[in-house]
C-alpha positions as CSV (number, residue, x, y, z in Angstrom):
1,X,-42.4,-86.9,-164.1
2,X,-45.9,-86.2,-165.7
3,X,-48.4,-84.3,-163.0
4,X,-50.9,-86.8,-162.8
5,X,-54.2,-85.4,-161.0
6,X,-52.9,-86.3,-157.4
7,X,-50.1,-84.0,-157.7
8,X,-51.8,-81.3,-159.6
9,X,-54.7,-81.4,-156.9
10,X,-52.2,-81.0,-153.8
11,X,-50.3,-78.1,-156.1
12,X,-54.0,-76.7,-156.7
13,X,-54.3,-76.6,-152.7
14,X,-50.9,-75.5,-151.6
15,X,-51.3,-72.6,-153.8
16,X,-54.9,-71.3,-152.9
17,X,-53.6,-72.0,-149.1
18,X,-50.8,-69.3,-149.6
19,X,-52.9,-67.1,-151.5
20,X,-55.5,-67.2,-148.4
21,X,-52.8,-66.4,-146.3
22,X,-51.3,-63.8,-148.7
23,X,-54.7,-62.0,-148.4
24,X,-54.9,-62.5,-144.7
25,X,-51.4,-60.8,-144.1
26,X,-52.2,-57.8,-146.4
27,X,-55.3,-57.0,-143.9
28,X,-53.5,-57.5,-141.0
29,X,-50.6,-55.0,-142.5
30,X,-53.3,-52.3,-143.3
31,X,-54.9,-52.7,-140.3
32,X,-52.1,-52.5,-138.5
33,X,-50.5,-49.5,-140.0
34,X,-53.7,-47.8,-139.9
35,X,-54.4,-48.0,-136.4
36,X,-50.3,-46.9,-135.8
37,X,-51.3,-43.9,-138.3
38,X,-54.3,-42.4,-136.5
39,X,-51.7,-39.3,-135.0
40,X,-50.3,-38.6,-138.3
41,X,-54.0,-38.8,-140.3
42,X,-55.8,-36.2,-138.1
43,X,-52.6,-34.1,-138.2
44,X,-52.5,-34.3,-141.8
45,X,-56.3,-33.9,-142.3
46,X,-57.0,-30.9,-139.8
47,X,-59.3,-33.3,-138.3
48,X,-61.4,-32.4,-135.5
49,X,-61.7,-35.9,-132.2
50,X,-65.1,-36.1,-133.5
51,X,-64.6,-36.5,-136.7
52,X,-61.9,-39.4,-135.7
53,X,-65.0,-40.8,-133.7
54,X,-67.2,-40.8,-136.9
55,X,-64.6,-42.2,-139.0
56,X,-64.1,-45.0,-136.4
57,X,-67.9,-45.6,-135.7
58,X,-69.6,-45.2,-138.8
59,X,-68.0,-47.4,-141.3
60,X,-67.9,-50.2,-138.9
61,X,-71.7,-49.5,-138.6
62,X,-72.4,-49.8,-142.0
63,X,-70.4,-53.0,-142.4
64,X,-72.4,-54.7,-139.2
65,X,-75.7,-54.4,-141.7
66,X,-73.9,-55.6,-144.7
67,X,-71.4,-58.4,-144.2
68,X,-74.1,-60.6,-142.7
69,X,-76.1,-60.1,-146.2
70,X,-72.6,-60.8,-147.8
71,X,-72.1,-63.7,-145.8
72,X,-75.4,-65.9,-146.7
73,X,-74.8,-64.8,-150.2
74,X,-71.2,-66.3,-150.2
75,X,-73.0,-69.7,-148.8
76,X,-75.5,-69.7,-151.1
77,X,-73.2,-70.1,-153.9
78,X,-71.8,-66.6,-155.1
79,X,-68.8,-66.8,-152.9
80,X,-66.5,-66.6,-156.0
81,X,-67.2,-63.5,-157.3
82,X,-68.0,-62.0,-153.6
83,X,-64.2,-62.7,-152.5
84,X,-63.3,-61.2,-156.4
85,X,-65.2,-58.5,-155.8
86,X,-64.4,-57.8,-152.6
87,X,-60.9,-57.6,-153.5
88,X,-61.6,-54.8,-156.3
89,X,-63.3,-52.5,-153.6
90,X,-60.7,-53.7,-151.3
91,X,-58.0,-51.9,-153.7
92,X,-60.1,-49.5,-155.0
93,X,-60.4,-48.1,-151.0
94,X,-57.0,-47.9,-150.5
95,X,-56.6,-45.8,-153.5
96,X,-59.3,-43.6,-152.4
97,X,-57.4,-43.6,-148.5
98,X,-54.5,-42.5,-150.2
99,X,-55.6,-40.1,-152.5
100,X,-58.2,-38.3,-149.8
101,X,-57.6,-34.8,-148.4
102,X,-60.4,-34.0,-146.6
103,X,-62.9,-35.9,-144.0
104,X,-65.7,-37.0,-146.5
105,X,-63.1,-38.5,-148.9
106,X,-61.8,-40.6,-146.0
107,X,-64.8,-41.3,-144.4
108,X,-66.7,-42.7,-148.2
109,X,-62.6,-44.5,-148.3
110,X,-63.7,-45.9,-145.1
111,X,-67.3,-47.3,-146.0
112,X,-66.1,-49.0,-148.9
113,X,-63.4,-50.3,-147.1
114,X,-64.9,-52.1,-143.9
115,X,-67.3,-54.4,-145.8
116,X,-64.4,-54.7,-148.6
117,X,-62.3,-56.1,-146.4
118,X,-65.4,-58.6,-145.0
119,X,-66.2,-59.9,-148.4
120,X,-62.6,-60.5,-149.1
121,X,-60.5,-61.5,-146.2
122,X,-63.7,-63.0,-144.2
123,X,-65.0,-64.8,-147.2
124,X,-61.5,-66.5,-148.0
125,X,-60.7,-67.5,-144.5
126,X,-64.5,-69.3,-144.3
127,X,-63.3,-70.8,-147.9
């Protein structure tokens, strides 16, 4: 039976609807097992409550100011490469997560990470 452009349309949604919630999963997971990990990270890194504190309070800081700017670009028409993007840095901050041995490695991990994961998984769910 030849796809005619009913059928390939519906295949076209079905597939971009389980990549959406492919991409929604994967930031629940790392949020998850983040937040489960906190103990073992500031075992790990020798880190001090307050440093905990500023990586907790700083990124998400950060990513207040930005995501709104990231947000009326991705209506404005650049929501495309803003989600592509967005899942780069998204990657590339886990990397940088796993790879870090000290509090500034974590914490730059961290700043990357928080508006990452809004121009990603924030920018797919509004799409």
């Amino acid at each position: 039976m030849p796809l005619n452009g009913k059928n390939k349309t519906t295949r076209n949604v079905i597939l971009l609807t389980f990549i959406f919630l492919v991409i929604e999963l994967l930031d629940e997971l790392v949020d998850g097992v983040r937040g489960a990990a906190w103990p073992l990270i500031r075992n790990d890194l020798h880190l001090s409550y307050l440093q905990v504190g500023m990586l907790l309070t700083i990124p998400n800081t950060i990513s207040s100011l930005i995501e709104p700017i990231l947000g009326i670009l991705g209506d404005i028409g650049f929501r495309r490469q803003l989600i592509l993007g967005g899942g780069v840095a998204f990657g590339i901050s886990l990397l940088l997560v796993s790879f870090s041995q000290n509090f500034p490695l974590l914490l730059a991990a961290f700043v990357l990470f928080y508006p990452a994961s809004g121009a990603f998984v924030s920018l797919s769910e509004a799409n």
